[in-house]
N, C-alpha and C positions, 0 to 999 in steps of 0.2 A: 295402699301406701302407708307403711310405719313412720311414722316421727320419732322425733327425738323427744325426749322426755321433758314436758314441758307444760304450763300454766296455761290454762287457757285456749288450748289446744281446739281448732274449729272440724277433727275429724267427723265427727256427728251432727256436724252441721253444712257441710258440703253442699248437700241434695236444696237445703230451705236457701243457703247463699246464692247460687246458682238459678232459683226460678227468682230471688230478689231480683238478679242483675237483669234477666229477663224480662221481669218487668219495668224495672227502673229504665230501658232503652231497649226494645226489641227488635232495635234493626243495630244495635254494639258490633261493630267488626272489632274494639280493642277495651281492653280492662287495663287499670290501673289499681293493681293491691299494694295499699301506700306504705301498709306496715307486716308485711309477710311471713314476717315469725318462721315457724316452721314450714315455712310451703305449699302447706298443703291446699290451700284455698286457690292458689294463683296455679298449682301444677292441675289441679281441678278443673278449672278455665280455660288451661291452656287445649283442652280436649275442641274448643267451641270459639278460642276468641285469641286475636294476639294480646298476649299479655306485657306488661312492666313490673315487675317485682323489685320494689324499694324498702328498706330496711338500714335505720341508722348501725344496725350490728353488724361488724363485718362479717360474724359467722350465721347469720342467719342468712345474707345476703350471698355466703358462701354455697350455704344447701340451695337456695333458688338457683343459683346460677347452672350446678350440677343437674337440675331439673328440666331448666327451663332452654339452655342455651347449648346450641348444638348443631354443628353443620350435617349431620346426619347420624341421629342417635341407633341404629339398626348397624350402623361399619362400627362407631365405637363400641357397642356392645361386643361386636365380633372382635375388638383387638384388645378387651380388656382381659388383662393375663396377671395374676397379683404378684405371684414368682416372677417371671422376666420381667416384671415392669418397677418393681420393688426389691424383689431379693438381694439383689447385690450390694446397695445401699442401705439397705435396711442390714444388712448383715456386717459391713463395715461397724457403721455407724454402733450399733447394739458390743459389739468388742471390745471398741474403745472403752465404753462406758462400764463392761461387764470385769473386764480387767481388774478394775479399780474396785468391784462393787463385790465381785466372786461371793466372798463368806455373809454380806449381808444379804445379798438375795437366796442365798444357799438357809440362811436360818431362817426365812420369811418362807421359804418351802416346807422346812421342817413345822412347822405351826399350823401351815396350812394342813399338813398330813395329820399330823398328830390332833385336829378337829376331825379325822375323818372325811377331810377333802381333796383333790386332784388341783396341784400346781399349776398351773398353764391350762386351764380346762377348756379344750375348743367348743365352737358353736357345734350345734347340731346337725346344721344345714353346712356348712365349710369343712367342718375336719381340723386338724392340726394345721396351721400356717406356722413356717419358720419355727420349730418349737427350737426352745435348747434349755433342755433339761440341768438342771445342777448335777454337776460330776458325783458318782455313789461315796467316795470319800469325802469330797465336800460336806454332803447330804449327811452323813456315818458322823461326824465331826460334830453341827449342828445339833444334830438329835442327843447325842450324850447329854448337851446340858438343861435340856428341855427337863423340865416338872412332870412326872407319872400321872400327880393328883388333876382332877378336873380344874379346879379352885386356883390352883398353883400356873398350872399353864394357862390361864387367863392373863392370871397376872403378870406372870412372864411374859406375856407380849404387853398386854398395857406398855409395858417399862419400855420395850423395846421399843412400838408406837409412838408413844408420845412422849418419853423423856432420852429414849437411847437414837433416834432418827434425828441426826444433823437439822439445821435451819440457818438458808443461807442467812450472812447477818447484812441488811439494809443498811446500816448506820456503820458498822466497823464488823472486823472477822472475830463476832463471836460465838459460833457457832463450835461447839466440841464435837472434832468429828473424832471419833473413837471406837473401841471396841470392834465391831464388826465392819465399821466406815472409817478404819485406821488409815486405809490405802486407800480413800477417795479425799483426803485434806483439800488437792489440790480443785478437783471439782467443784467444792462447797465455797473457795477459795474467793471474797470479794473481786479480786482480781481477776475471774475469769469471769465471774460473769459480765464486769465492767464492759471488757475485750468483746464480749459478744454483742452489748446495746450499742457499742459501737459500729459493730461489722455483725448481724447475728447470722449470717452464713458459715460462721468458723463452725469447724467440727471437732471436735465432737457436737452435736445436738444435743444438749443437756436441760434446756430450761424446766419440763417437766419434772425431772430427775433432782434438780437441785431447789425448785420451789414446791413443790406439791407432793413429797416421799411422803407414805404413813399419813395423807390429809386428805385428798378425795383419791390419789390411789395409792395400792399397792406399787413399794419399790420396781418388782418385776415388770409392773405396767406402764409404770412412769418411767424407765427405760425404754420399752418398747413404744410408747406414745412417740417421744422424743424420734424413733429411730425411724419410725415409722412417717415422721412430719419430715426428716433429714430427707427420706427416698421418694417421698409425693414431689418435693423441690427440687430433686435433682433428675427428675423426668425430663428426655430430652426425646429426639426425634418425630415421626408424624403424629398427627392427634397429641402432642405434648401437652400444652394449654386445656387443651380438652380433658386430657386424664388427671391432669394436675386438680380440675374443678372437681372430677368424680371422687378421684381419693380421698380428697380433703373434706366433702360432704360424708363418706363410707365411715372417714375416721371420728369425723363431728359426732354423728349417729354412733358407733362404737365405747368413744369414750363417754355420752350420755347415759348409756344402758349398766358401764362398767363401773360407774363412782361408786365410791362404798359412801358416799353423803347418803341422802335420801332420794330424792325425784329430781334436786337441781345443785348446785354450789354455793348457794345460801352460809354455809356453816358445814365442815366434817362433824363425823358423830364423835361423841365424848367416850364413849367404848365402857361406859358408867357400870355395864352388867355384864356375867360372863354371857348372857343370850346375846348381848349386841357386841360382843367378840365375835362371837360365832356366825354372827351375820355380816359382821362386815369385811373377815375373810372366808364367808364363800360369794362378796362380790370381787374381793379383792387375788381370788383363785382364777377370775375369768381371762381368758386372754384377748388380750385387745386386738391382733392379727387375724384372730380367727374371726371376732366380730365384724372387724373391717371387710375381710371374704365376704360375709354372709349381707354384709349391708350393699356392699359395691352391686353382689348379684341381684336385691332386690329394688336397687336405684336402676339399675342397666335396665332391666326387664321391664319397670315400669315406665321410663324413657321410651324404650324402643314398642311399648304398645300403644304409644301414643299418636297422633297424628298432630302436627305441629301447623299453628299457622306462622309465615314467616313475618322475621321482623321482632321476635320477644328479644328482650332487655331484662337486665338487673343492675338496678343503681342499689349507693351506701350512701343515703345523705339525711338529712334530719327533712322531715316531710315537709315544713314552708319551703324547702329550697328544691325541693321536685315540682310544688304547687306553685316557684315561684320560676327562678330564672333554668331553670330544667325540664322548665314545661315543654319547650319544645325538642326534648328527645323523646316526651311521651307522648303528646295529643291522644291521649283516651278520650275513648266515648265514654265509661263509669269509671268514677273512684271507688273501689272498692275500700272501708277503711275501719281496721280494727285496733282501737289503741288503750293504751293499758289501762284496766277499770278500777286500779286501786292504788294506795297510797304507795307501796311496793313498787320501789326503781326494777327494773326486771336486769338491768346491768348488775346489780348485788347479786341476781340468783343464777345468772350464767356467765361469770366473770369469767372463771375458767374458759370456756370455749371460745372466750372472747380474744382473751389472751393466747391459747395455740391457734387458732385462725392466724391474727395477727402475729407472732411469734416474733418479737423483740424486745423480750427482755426490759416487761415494765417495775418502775420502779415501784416497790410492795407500801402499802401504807405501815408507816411502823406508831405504835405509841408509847414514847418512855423509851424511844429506844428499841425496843421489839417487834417481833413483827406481830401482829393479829392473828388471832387463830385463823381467819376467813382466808387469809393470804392474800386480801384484796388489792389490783393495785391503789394507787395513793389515787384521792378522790375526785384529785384534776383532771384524770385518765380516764371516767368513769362515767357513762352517759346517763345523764339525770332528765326525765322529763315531766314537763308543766303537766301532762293529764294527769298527773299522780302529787299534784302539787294540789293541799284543799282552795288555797285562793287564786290560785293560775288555772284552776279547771274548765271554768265556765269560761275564762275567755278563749281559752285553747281549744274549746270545741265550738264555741261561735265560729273561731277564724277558721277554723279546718270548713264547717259548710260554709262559709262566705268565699272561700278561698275556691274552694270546688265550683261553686256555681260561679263564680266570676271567669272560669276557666271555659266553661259552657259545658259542663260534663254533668250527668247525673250522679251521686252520691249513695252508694248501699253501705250504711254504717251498724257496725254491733258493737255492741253494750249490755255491762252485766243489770239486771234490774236491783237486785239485793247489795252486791257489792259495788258497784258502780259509782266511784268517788261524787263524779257531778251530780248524780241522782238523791245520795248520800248525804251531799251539804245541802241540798235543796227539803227535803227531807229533815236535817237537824235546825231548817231555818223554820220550821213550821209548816212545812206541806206538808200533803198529804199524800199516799202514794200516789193516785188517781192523778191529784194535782201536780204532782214532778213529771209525769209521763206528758201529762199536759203541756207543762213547760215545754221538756225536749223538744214536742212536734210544735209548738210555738218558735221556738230558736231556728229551726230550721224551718219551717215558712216564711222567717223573715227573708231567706234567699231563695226559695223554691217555691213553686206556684204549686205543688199535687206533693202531699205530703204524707206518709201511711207507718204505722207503726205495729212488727207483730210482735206476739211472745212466744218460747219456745223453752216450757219445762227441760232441765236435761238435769241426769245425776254429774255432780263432780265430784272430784278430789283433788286437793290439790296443798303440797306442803306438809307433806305425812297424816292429813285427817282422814276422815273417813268419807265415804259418797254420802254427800246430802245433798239436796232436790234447789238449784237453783232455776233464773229463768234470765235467757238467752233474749236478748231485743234485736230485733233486724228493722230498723230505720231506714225507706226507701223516700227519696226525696227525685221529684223528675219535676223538669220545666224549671230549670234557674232565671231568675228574676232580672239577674244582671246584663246590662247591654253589650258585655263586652262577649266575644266571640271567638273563636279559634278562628285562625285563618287556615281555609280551608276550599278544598275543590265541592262547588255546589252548596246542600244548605244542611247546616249542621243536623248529625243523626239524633241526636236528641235534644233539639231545642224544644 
């Protein structure tokens, strides 16, 4: 199973997660993964156990559901068709927009050629999806005013990039659309996008298109993003809701691979050197259609070689309110529970995906008047939480195992050791390592009777650094303390 691109990622830890929860309850008919991220731990489970996959993000909560939830993932596989099930709407929709866009996506070809690279470049495993090539006059037109010199046609896109690409304006229309975005005024247009936070079903589908051009993608991409979100929604007949959950994880996975940022949304690149010209249109040559192909076909295949037990869920809610009054859509036997180890909101580095999940037209943080380079929305919209908070840490992870053991479920919890904010402040108060680790499995004794703590060298990377050697905690806490009990036939599986 591929993920999307992402911090923290428990791919390499699967196999050690997996004998945790084992130990932590060996007779578990159900797991709860409170914080699911990319999936991959809870679609790992789902091999052995019913699972709940909960995530305050809605797009993270989006790939579980694509993973996890399925009236029979072996017939959806068989009726997923990306032509008949997309094309027609995806092809509308892309018109509209391409209309108005012609000579700007037609120059964004020529730059990409003139680096040496392929426009619309398919995956390798899909092929071409929906291509539509810029017309050779179009193309012929562009390329005249292109710079011969290396140096020169750098700069020449710099310009284009980041001072000749429109920006919708958040505060008033000031946004110059011009030159190659002559004939898209009306798009960039405060009034339309108004019209769409009100209703965002109108179509055209432009939010990508009109917030993110030249930022985490390419023009051609941020059309096709858009167009591509228009015909996942406009999926109608049997397996609808079904395909709708698959596309929208294929596309999550697509545009993760395709940002010309770095590994997340943190911040687009500055285009500071002609090498990081050159690298961020040959992210920004990728086609987002063809990746979506290639990810749908390895979501389907990995669904459908699964054996499901029934009864998995996927909630969006912030984890006291799964731990608290939504406990009874889970009654898990273990929590499983991985929450964020650093001061780093994790809503700052995947706003984007956050925003096309949800797709209504949030409002951008501006300051002075402008908008942000990050394109953030405004920071009411923006999920902040207490483990990444230095003096909310310690009690946000008392209450998670208090919370857990009060529920009567066992708790498999990870934690970074090095970077791991609560280890971190316990550490700059005067501990020692030995002593912080001590702490933790003291914290969570105060609610569990059988307490064990391992570690697990792994190399990471993560936020364009390089692999360096941290160490992975798996906190198993079995036998909670607390009287209170799931109501329940017989005697709880892991009291």
């Amino acid at each position: 199973m591929r993920t999307i691109w992402y911090m923290g990622v428990k791919t390499r830890l699967t196999a050690e997660i997996q004998a945790a929860v084992a130990r932590a309850c060996p007779r578990a008919g159900s797991v709860l993964d409170l914080m699911s991220g990319t999936a991959v731990v809870a679609q790992t489970l789902a091999a052995t156990h019913r699972v709940v996959a909960n995530d305050v993000q809605a797009y993270a909560a989006a790939i579980a559901r694509a993973y996890l939830v399925h009236t029979d993932p072996v017939r959806l596989a068989r009726a997923l068709d990306v032509e008949r099930d997309l094309g027609a709407a995806y092809r509308s929709n892309h018109a509209a927009l391409l209309e108005r866009l012609t000579p700007a996506v037609a120059l964004e070809d020529a730059f990409v050629e003139a680096h040496g690279l392929a426009p619309d470049a398919a995956d390798p495993h899909a092929g071409p999806v929906f291509p539509a090539p810029s017309a050779p006059a179009d193309l012929a037109r562009a390329r005249r005013g292109l710079p011969r010199d290396p140096a020169g046609l750098a700069a020449a896109y710099r310009a284009f990039a980041l001072q000749g690409t429109p920006a919708f304006g958040e505060v008033a229309d000031a946004a110059v659309v011009d030159g190659p975005f002559r004939g898209a005024a009306d798009l960039f247009a405060r009034a339309t996008v108004e019209a769409r936070r009100a209703d965002p079903r109108l179509r055209p589908y432009l939010l990508a298109t009109v917030y993110y051009p030249n930022v985490y993608f390419g023009l051609r991409q941020a059309i096709a993003v858009d167009s591509l979100r228009c015909a996942i929604d406009a999926l109608e007949g049997p397996l609808a809701r079904e395909k709708r959950a698959h596309y929208l994880a294929a596309l999550l996975h697509a545009v993760s691979v395709s940002t010309s940022a770095t590994s997340h949304f943190c911040q687009p690149r500055g285009l500071s050197s002609d090498a990081e010209v050159h690298a961020v249109l040959a992210r920004r040559a990728l086609s987002v259609p063809s990746r979506l192909a290639a990810y749908s076909r390895e979501i389907a295949a990995t669904c459908a070689a699964t054996r499901y037990r029934p009864g998995n869920a996927v909630l969006s809610e912030d984890w006291r309110a799964v731990l608290g009054p939504r406990w009874g859509d889970v009654q898990a036997d273990v929590v499983y529970a991985d929450p964020p180890y650093t001061a780093d909101h994790y809503s700052r580095f995947y706003h984007a995906l956050e925003v096309l999940t949800r797709y209504d037209y949030p409002v951008l943080k501006t300051v002075d008047g402008r908008l942000t380079k990050g394109r953030y929305p405004a920071l009411g919209a923006r999920h902040r939480s207490g483990f990444c908070v230095r003096r909310q840490v310690e009690a946000e992870v008392a209450d998670l195992v208090r919370l857990t053991a009060a529920r009567g479920a066992a708790l498999v919890l990870s934690y970074g050791e090095e970077n791991g904010l609560l280890l971190r402040t316990w550490r700059d108060a005067g501990c020692s390592r030995a002593e912080a680790l001590r702490r933790l499995e003291r914290l969570a004794a105060a609610s569990y009777g059988d307490v064990s703590l391992e570690r697990k060298p792994l190399l990471h990377s993560g936020q364009g650094d390089s692999n360096h050697t941290v160490t992975e905690l798996l906190l198993v806490a079995r036998r909670p303390r607390s009287a209170r009990r799931r109501a329940r036939r017989g005697a709880p599986a892991c009291a």
